[in-house]
N, C-alpha and C positions, 0 to 999 in steps of 0.2 A: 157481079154484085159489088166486089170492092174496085172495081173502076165506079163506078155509079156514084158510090158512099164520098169516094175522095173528090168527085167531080163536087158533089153537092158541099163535103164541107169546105174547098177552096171558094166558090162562090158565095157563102157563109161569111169566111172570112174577111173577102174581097168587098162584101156591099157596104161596109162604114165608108172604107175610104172612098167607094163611087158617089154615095150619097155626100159627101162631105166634098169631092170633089164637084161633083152638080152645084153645090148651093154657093161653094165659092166662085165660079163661074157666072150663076145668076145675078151676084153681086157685083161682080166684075162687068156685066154689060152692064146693069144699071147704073153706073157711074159711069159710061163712057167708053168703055173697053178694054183690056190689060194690056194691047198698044198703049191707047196714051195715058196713061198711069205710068207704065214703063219710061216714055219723054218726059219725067216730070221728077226731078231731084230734090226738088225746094219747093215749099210751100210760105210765103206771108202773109198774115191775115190779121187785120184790126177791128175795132170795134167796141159797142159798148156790153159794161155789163153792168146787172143791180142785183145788191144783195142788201137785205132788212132795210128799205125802202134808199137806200141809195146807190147813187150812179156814179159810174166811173166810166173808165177807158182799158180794155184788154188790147196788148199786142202779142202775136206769138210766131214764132219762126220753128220751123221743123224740117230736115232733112229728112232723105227716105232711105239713110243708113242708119237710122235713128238718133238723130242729136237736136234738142230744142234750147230755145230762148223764149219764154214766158217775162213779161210787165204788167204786173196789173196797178191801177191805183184807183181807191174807191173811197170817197171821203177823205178822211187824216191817213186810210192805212194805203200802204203801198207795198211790193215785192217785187222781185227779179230772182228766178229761177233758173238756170242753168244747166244742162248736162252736155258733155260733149263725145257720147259715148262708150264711156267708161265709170268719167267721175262728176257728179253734180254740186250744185253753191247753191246756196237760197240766203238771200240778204232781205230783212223787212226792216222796214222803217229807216230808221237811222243807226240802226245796231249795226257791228261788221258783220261780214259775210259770212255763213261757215257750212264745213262740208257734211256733204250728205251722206249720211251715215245709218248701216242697220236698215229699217222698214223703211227710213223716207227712199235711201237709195234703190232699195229694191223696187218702191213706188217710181222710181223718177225712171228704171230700167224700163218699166211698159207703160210712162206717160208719154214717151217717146211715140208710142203706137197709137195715142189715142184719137177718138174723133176720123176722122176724115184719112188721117193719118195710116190709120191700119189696115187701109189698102198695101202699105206697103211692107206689110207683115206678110198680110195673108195670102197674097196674090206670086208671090215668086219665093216658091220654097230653096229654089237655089241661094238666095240668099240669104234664107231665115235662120238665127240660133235661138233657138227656142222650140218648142210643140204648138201643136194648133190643132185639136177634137172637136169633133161635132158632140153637143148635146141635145137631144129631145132631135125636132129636125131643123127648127131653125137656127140655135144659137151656137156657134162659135168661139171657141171658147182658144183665146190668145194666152199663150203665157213663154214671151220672153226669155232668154237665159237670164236665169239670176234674177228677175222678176218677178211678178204676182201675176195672178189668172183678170182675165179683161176678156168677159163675156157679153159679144157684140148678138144682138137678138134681132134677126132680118125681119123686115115687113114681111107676108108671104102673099103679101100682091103686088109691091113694086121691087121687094130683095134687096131695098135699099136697108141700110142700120136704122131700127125704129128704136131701139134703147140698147146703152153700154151701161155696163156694172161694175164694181171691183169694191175689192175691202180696204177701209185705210182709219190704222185709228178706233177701230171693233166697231164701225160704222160702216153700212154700204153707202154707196156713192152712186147714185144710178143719174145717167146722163141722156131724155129725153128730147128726139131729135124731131123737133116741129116745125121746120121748114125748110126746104131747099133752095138750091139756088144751080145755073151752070156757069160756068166761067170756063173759056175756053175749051168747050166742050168738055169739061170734069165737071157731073153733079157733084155737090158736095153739100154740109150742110149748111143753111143760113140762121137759123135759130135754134137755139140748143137753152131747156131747161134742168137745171143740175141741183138732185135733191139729197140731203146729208141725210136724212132722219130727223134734222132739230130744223124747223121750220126761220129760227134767226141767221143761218149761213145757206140759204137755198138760193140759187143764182140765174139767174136771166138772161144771156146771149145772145145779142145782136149783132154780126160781123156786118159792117156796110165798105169793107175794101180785100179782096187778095188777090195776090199776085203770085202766078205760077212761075217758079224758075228765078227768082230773082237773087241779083248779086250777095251773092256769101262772103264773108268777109269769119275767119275762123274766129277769130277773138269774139265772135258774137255768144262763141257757143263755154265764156268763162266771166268771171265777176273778178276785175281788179280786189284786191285788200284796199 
């Protein structure tokens, strides 16, 4: 009887991380497969975006050690975003630049992972610092060392990310993924709609260029003074 009891409650124990293990798998084919995710260091990607009826231009760079480069300019405003790992810059407008510090920092730890990106979180725990739970059965719930929670919610027909979440600001952030695209055999997304709560900073993403793997150059990932 207690061989029985302990068989039943290691299996008990055992089925979060099977199920959590399946669903990251599922996810892993539908993009392509954790082969080529694995061939794939650097990500660039362009494109437009609109927020309160104007348009602009996004560019963004992300490695899959987690380091980005963000530009956006929309209208008169404009930004450059940076983390290199460690420590991040954000320069708007024509103000100097200054370091990220507190909740942005801790935001710019798991903007690293976001989007498309978080393939490279979730899919090779050898390299992850951070946790990564299942909640309910589809979502996913990323959080970074020293970052915040970025709960990715799969389709449960295609297992691709149908919505990202996160807090930033006593605001959710949810990041609705409404089209695909493949490039070199990596689905990934090609239209993404991003809603604050306050209907005047809700954002509209169109990528029409990336490029897998492309030349790094470190200084990308800091803001001269």
């Amino acid at each position: 009887m207690f061989t029985i009891l302990l068989l039943a409650a290691t299996l008990s124990f055992n089925e979060p991380a099977a199920t959590k293990g399946a669903a990251i798998e599922r996810w892993a084919e539908a993009v392509g497969g954790r082969a080529r995710v694995a061939a794939i260091q650097a990500i660039y990607r362009e494109g437009t975006i609109e927020i309160a009826g104007m348009q602009g231009t996004i560019k963004v760079w992300h490695t899959a050690d987690g380091k980005y480069r963000k530009e956006e300019q929309v209208g008169p405003y404009a930004s450059i975003e940076t983390f290199d790992g460690s420590t991040g810059m954000l320069k708007q407008g024509d103000a100097p630049p200054h370091a990220l510090a507190g909740a942005e920092l801790q935001r710019a730890r798991s903007s690293a992972f976001a989007n498309a990106n978080a393939v490279f979180f979730a899919f090779f725990p050898e390299r992850r610092r951070g946790t990564l739970e299942l909640e309910g059965d589809d979502t996913l719930v990323l959080k970074p060392e020293g970052g915040i929670d970025w709960r990715v919610t799969l389709d449960p027909q295609t297992a691709l990310p149908k919505t990202m979440t996160h807090q930033q600001d006593g605001r959710t952030i949810t990041v609705d993924f409404a089209a695909y695209e493949v490039v070199d055999g990596f689905k990934l997304e090609k239209e993404i709609h991003r809603s604050t709560g306050d209907a005047r900073f809700n954002a509209v993403i169109r990528f029409s260029k990336t490029v897998l793997n492309p030349p790094i150059d470190g200084s990308l990932f800091s803001i001269a003074p």
